[in-house]
VOSEGU-250142 format. One line per 8 residues: number of its first residue (from 1); their letters; for each residue x, y, z of N, C-alpha, C, O, CB. Coordinates in Angstrom, 2 decimals. Glycine has a CB too. Layout:
BEGIN
NUM	a	X Y Z X Y Z X Y Z X Y Z X Y Z; ...
END
This chain:
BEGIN
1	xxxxxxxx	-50.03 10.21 72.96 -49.14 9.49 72.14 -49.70 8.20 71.61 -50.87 8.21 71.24 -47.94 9.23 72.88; -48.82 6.83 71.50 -49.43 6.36 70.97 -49.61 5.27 72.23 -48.91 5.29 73.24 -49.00 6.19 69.66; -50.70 4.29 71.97 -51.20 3.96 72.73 -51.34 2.16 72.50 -51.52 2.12 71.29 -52.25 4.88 72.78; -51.35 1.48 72.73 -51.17 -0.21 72.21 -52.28 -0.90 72.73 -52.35 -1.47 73.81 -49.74 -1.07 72.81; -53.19 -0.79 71.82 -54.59 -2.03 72.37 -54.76 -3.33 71.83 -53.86 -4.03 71.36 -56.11 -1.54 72.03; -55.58 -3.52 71.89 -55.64 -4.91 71.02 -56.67 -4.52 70.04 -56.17 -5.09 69.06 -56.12 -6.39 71.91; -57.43 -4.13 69.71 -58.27 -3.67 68.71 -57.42 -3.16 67.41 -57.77 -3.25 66.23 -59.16 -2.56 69.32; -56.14 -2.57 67.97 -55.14 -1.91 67.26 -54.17 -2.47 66.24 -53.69 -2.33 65.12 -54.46 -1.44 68.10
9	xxxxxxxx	-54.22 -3.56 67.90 -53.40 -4.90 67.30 -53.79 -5.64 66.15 -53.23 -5.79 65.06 -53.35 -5.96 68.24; -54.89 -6.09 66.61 -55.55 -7.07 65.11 -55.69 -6.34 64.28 -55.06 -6.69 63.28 -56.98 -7.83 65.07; -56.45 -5.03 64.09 -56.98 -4.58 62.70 -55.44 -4.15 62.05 -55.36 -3.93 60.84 -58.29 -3.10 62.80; -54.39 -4.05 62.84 -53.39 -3.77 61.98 -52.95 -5.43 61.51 -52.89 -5.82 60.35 -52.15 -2.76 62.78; -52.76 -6.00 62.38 -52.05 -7.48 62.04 -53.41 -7.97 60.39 -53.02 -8.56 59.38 -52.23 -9.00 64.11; -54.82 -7.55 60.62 -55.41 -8.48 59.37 -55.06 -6.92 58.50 -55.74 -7.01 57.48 -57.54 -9.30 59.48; -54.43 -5.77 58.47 -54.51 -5.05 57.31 -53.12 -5.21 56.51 -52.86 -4.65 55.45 -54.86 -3.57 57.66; -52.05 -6.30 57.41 -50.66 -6.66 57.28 -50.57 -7.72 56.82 -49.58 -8.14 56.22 -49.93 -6.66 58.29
17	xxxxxxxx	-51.95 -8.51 57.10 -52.48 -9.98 56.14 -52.60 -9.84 55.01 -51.81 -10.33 54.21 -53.76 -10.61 56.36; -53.83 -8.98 54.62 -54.54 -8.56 53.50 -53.10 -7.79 52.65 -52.47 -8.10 51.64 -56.02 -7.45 53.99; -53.04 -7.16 53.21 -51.10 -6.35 52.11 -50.78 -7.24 52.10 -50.57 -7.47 50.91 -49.59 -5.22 52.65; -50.37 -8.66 53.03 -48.91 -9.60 52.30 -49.81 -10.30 51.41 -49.32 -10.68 50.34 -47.79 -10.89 53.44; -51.42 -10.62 51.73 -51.95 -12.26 50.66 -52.12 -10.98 49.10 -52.13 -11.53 47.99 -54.44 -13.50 51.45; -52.23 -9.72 49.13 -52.82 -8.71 47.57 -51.10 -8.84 46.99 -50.85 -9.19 45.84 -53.64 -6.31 47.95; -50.21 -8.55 47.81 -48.48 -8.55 47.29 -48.21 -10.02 46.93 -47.56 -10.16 45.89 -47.20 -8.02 48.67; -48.51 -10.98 47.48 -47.96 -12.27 47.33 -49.01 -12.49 46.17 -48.38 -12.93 45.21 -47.94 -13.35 48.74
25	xxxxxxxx	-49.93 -12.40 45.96 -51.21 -12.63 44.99 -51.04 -12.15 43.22 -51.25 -12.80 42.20 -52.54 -11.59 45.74; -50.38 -10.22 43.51 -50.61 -10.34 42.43 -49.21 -9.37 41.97 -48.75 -9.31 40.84 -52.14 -9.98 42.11; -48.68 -8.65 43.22 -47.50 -8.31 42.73 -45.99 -9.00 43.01 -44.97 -8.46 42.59 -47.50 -7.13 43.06; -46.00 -10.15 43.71 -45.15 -11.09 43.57 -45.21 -12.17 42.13 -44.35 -11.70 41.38 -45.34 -11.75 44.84; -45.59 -12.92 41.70 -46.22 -13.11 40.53 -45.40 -11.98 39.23 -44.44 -12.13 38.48 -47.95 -12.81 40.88; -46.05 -11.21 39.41 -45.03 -10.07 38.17 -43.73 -9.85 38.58 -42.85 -10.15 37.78 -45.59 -8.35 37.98; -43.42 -9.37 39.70 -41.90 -9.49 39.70 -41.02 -10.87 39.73 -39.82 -11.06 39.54 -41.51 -8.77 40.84; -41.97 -11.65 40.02 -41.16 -12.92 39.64 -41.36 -13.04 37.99 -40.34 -13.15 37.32 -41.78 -14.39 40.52
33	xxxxxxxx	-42.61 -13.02 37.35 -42.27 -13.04 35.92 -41.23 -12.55 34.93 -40.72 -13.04 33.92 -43.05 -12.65 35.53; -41.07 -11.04 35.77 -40.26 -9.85 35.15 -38.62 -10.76 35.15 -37.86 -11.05 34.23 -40.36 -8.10 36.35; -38.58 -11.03 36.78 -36.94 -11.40 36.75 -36.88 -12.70 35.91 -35.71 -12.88 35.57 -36.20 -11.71 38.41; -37.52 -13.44 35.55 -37.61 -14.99 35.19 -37.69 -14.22 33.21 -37.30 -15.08 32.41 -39.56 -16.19 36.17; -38.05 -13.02 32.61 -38.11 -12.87 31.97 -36.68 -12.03 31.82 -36.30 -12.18 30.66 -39.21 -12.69 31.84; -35.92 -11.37 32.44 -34.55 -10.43 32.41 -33.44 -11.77 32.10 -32.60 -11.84 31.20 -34.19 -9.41 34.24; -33.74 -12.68 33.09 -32.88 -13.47 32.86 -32.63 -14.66 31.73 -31.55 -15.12 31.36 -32.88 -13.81 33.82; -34.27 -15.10 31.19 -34.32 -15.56 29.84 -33.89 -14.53 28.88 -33.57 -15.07 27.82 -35.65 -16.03 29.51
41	xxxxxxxx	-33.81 -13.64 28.85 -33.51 -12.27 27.67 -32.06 -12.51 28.10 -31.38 -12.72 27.10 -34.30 -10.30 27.97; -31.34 -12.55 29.23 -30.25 -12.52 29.57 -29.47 -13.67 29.21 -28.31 -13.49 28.81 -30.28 -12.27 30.69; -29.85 -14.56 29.28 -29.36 -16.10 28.81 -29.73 -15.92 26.99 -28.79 -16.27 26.27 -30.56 -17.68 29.80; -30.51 -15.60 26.54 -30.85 -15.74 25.20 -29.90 -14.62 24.68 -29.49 -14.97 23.58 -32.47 -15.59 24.85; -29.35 -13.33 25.05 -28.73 -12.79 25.09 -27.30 -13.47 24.96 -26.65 -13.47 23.91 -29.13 -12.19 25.88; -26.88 -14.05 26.15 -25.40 -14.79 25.79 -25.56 -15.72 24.86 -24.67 -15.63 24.02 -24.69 -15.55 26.96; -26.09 -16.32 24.71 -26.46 -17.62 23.72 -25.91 -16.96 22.12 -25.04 -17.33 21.33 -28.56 -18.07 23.75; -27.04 -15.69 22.11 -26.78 -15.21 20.61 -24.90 -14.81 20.75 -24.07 -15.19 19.93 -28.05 -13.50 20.14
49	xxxxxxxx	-24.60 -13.99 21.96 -23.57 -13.55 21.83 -22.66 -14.59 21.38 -21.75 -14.40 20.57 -23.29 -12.94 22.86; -22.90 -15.54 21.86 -21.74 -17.36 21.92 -21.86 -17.17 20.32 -20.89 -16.76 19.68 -22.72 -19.58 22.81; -23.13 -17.48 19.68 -23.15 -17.68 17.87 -22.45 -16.43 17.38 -21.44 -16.63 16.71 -24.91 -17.74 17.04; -22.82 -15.12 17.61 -21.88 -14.77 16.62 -20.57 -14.52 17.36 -19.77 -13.91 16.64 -22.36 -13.56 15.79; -20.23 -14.74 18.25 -18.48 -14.89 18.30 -18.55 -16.08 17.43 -18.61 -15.76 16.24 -17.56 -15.24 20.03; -18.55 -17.35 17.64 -18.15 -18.33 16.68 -18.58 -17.75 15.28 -17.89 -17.88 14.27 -18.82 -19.76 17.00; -19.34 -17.34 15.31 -19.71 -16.51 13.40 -18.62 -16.08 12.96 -18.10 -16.33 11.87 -20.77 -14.95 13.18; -18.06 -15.10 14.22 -17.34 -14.26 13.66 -15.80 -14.24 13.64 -15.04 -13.48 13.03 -17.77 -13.30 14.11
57	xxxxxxxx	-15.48 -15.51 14.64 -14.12 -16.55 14.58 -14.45 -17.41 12.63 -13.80 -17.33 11.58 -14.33 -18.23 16.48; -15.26 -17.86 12.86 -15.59 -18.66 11.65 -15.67 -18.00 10.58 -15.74 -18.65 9.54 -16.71 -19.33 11.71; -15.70 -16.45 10.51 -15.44 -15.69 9.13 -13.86 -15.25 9.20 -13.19 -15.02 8.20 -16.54 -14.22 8.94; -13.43 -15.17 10.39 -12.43 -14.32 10.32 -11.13 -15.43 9.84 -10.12 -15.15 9.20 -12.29 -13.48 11.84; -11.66 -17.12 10.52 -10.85 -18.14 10.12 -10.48 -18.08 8.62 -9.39 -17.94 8.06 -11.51 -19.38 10.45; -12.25 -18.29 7.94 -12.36 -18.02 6.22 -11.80 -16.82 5.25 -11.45 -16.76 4.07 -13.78 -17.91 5.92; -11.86 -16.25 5.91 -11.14 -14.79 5.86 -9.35 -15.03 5.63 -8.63 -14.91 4.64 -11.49 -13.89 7.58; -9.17 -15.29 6.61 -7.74 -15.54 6.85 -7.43 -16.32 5.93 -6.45 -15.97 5.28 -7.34 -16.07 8.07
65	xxxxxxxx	-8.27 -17.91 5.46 -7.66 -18.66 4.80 -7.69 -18.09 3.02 -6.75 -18.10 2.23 -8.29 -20.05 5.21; -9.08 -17.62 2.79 -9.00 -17.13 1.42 -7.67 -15.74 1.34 -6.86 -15.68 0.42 -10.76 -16.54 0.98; -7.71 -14.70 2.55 -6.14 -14.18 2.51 -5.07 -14.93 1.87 -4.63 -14.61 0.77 -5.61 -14.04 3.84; -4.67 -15.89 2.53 -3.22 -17.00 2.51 -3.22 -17.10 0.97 -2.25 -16.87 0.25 -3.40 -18.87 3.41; -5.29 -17.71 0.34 -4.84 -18.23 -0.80 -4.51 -16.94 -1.95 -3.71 -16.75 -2.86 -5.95 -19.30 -1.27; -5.43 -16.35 -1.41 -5.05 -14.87 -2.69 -3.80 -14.57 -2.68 -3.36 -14.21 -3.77 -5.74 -13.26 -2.43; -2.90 -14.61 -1.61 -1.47 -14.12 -1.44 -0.49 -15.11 -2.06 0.57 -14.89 -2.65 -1.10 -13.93 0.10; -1.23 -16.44 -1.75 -0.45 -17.78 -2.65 -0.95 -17.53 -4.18 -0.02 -17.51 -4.99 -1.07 -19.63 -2.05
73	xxxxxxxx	-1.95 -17.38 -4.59 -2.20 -16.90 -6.24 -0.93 -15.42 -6.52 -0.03 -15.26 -7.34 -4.37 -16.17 -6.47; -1.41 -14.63 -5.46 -0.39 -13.31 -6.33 1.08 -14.14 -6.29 1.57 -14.13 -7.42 -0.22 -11.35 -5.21; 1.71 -14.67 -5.55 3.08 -15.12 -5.61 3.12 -15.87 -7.06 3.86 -15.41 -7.93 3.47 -16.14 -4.28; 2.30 -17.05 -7.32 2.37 -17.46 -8.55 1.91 -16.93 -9.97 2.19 -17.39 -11.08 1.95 -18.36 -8.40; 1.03 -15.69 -9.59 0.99 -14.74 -10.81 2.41 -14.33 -11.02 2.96 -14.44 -12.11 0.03 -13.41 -10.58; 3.07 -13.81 -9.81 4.19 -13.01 -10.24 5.16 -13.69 -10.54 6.06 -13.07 -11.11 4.62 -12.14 -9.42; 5.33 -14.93 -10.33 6.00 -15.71 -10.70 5.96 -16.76 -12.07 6.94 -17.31 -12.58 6.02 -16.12 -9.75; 4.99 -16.83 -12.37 4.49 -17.16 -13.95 5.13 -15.47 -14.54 6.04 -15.39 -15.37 2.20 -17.51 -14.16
81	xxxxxxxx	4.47 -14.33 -13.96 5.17 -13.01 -14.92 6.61 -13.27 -14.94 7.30 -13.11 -15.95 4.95 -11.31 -14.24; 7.07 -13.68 -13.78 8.76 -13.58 -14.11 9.16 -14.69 -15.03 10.22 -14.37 -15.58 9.77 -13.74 -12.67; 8.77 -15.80 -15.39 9.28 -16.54 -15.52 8.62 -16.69 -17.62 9.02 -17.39 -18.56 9.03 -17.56 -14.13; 7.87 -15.98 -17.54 7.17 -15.34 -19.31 8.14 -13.92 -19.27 8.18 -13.38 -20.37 4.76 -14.75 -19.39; 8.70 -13.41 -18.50 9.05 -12.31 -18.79 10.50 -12.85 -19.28 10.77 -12.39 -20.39 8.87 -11.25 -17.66; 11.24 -13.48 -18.88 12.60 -14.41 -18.70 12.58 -15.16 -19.87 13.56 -15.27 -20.61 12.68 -15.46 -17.36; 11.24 -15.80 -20.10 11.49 -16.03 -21.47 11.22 -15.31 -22.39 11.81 -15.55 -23.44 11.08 -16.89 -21.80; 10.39 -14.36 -22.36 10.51 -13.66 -23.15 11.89 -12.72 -23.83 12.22 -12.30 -24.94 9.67 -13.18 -22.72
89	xxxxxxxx	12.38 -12.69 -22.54 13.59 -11.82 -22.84 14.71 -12.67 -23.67 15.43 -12.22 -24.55 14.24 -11.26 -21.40; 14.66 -14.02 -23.15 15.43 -15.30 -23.81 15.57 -14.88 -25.55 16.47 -14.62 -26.35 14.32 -16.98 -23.54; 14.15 -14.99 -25.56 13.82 -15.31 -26.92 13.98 -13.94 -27.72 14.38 -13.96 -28.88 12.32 -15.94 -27.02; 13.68 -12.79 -27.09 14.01 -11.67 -27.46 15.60 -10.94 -28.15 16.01 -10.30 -29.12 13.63 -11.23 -26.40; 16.15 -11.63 -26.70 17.63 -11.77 -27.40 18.43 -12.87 -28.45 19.44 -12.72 -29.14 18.39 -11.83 -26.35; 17.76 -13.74 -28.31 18.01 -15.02 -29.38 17.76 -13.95 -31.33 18.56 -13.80 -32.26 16.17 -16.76 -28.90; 16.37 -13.50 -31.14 15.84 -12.71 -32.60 17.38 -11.92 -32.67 18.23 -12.26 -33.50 14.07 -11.37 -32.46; 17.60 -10.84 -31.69 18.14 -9.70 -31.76 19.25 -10.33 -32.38 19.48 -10.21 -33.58 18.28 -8.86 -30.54
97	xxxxxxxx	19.96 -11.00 -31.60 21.09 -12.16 -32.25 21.34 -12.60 -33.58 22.37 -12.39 -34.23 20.86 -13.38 -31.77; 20.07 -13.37 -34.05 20.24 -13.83 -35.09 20.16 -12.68 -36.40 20.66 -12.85 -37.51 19.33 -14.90 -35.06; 19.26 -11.26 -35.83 19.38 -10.42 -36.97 20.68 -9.74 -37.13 21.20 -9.25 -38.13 18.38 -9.46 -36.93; 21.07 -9.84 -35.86 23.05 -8.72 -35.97 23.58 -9.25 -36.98 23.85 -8.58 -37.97 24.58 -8.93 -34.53; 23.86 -10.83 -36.89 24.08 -11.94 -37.26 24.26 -11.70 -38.95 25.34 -11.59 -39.53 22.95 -12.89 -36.71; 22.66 -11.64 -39.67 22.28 -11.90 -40.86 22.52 -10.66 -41.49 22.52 -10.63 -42.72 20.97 -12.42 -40.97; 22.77 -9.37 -40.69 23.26 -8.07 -41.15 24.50 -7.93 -41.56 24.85 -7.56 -42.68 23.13 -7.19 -40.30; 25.57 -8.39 -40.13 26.62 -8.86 -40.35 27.33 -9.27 -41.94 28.22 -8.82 -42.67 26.45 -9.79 -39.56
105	xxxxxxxx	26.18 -10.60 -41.97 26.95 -11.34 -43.07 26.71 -10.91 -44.20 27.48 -11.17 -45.13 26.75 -12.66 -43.17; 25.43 -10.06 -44.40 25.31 -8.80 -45.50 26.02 -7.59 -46.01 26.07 -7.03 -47.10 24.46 -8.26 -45.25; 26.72 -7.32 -44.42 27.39 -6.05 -44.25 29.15 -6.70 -45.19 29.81 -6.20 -46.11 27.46 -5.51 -42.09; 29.36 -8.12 -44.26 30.55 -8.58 -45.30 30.50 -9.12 -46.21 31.62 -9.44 -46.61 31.34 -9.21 -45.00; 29.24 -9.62 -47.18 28.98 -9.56 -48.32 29.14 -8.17 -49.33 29.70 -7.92 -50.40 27.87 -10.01 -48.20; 28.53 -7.63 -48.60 28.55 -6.49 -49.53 30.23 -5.86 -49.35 30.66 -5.66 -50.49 27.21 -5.27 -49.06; 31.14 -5.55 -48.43 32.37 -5.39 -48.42 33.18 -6.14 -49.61 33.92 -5.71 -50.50 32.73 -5.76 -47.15; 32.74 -7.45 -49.27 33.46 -8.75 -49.91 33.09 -8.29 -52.01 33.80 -8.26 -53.01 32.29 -10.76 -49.05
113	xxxxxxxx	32.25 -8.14 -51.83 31.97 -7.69 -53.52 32.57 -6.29 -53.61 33.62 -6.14 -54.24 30.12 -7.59 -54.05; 32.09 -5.43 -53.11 32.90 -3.91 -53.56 34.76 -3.83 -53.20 35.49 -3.11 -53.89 32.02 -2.43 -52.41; 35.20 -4.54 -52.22 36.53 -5.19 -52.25 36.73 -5.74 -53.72 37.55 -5.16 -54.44 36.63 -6.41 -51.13; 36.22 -6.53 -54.09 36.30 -7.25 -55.60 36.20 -6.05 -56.47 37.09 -5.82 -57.28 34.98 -8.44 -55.99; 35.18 -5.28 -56.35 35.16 -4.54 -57.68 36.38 -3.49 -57.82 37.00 -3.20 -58.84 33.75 -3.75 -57.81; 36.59 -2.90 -56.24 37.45 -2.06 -56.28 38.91 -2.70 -56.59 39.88 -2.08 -57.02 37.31 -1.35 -55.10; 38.87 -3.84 -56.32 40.93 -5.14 -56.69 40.42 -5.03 -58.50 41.41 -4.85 -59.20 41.00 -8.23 -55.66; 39.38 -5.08 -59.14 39.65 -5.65 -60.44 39.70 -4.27 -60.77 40.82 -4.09 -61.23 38.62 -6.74 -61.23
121	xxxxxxxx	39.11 -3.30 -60.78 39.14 -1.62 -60.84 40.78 -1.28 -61.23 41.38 -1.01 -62.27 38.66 -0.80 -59.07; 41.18 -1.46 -59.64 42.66 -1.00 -59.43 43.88 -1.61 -60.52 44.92 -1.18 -61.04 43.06 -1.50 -57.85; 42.90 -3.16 -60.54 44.19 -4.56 -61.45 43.32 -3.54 -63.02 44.11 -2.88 -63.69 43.57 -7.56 -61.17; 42.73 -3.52 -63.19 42.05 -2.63 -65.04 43.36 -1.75 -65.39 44.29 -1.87 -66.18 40.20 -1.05 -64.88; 42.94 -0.74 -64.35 44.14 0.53 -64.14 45.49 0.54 -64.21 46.14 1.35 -64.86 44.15 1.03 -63.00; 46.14 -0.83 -63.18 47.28 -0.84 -63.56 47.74 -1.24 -64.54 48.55 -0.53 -65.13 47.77 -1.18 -62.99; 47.41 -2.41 -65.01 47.18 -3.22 -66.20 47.66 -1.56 -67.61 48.64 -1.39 -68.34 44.97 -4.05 -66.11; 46.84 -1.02 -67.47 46.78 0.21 -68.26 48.27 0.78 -68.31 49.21 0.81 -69.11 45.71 1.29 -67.60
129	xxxxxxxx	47.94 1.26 -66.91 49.32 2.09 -66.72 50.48 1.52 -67.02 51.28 2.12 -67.74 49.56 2.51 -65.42; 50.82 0.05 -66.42 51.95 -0.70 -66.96 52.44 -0.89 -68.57 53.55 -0.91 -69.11 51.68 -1.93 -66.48; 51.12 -1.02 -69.04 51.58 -1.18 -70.18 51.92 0.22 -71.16 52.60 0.14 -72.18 50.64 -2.05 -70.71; 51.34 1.44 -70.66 51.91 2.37 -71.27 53.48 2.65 -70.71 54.41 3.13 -71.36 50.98 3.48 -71.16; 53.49 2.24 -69.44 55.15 2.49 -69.13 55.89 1.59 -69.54 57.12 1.74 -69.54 55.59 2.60 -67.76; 55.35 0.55 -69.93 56.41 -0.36 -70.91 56.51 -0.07 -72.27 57.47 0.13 -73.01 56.07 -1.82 -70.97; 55.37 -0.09 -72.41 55.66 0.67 -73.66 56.71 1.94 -74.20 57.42 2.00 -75.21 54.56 1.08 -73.82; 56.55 2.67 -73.39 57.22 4.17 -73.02 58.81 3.22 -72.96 59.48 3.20 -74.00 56.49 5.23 -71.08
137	xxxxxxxx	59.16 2.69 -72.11 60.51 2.10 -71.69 60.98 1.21 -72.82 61.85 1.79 -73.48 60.42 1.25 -70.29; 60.74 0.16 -73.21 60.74 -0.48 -74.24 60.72 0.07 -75.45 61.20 -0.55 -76.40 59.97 -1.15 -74.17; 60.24 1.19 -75.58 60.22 2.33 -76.91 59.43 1.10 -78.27 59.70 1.44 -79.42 62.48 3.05 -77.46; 58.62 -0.07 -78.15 58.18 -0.92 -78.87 56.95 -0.71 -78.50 56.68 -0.43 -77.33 58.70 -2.13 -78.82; 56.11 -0.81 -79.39 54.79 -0.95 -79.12 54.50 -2.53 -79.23 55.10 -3.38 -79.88 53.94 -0.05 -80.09; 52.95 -2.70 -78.07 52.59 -3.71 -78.06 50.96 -3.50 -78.76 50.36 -2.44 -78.90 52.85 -4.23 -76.67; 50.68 -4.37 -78.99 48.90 -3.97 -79.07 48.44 -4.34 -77.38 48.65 -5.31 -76.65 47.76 -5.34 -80.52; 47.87 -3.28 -77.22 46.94 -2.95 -76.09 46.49 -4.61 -75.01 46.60 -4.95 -73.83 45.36 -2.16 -77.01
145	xxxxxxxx	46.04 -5.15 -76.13 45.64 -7.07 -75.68 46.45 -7.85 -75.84 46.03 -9.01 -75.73 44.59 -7.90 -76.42; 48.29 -7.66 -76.22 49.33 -7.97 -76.14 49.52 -7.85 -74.70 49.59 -8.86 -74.00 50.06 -7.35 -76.97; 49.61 -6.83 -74.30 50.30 -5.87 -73.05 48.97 -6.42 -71.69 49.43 -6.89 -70.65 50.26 -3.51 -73.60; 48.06 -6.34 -71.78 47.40 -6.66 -71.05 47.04 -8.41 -70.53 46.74 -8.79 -69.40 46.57 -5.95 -71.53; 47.21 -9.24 -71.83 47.84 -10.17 -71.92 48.61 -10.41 -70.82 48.07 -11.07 -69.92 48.39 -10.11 -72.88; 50.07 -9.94 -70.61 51.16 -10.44 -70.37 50.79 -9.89 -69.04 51.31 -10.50 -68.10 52.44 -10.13 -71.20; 49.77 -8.57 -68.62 49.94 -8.49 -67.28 48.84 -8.88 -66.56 48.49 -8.35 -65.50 50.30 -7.31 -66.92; 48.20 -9.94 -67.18 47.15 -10.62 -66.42 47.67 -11.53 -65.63 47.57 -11.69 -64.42 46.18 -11.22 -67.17
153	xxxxxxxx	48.65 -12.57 -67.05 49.10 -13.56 -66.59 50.11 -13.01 -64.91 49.93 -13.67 -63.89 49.93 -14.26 -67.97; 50.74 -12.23 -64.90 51.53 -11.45 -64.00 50.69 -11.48 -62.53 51.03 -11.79 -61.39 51.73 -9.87 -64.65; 49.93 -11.20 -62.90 48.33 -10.64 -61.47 48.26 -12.14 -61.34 48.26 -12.61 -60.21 46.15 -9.58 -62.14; 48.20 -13.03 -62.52 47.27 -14.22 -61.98 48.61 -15.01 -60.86 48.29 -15.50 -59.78 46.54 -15.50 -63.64; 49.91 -15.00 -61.29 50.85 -15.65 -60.69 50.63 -14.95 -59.41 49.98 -15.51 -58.52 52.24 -15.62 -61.35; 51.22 -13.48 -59.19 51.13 -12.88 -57.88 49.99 -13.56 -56.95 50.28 -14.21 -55.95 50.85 -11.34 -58.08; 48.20 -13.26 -57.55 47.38 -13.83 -56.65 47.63 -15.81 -56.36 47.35 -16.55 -55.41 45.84 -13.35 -57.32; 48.13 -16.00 -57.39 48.43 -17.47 -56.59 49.87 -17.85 -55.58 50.06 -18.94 -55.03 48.51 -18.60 -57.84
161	xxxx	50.74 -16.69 -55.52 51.81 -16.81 -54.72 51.41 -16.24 -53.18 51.88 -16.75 -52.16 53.00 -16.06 -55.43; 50.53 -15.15 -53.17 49.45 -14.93 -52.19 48.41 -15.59 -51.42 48.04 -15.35 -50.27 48.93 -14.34 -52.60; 48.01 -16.44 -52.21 46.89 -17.20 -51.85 47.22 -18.70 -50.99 46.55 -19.43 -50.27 46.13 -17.45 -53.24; 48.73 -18.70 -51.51 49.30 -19.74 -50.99 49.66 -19.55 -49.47 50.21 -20.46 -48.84 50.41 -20.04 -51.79
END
C-alpha cells in the first residue's frame, strides 16, 4: 500500500511548490486579468446601458413633447377650418340673401309693370265697351274721343277715390 517516507515527503512538498510558484506565476495573472477584464466589460457595459436609458428617456421626453405640439397644431388647424368654414358660410348666406333679394324686387317689378299693362288693357276695353253701351242706351252717338273722353275722366276720379 502506500507507504509515508520522507523522500516522499519532500519531493512531493517541492513538486506542490513548483505547481503553486508555475500557477501563481503564470496562471493566476490571467485569471486575474480575465476577471478584472469581465468586470471592466461589465461596468462599461452598465455605463453604456445608463446612456442609452437616458437617450432613450430623452427621446421619448422629445417625442412626447413634439406629440403635445403636433396635437396642439391639429386643434388649431381645425379650428382656424371651423372658424373659415363659419365664415365662410356667413358670407355665403349673406350673397344667397342679397340675390333672393334683387330677384325678388325684379320678380315685383316685373308683376308691377304687367299689372299696369294688363289695368290700362282692361281700362282700353272698357272704355270701348262703355261707350258702345252708351251709345246703344242713349240711342245718340258720340264720337269715339267724345265717349272715351268722358270715361277717362270717370277711371281718373275712381283711381283717385281709391288711392285715397
Amino acid at each position: 500500500m502506500f507507504e509515508f517516507t520522507s523522500s516522499t515527503f519532500f519531493w512531493s512538498s517541492v513538486n506542490f511548490v513548483v505547481l503553486l510558484f508555475l500557477v501563481h506565476r503564470f496562471a493566476l495573472p490571467a485569471f486575474f486579468q480575465m476577471v478584472d477584464e469581465n468586470e471592466s466589460n461589465r461596468n462599461q457595459l452598465l455605463i453604456d446601458l445608463e446612456s442609452k436609458v437616458k437617450l432613450a428617456d430623452a427621446l421619448i421626453s422629445d417625442y412626447t413633447a413634439k406629440l403635445a405640439a403636433a396635437e396642439q397644431e391639429a386643434q388649431c388647424i381645425l379650428a382656424d377650418a371651423r372658424h373659415a368654414a363659419d365664415a365662410l358660410s356667413v358670407t355665403l348666406e349673406k350673397e344667397a340673401h342679397d340675390k333672393k333679394q334683387k330677384l325678388l324686387e325684379g320678380v315685383h317689378q316685373e308683376l308691377d309693370s304687367e299689372r299696369r299693362k294688363i289695368v290700362a288693357d282692361i281700362q282700353a276695353r272698357a272704355t270701348e265697351l262703355i261707350t258702345l253701351s252708351t251709345a246703344r242706351i242713349i240711342g245718340k252717338e258720340f264720337s269715339v274721343s267724345q265717349h272715351e273722353a268722358v270715361i277717362r275722366e270717370s277711371l281718373a276720379d275712381f283711381e283717385r277715390q281709391v288711392s285715397r
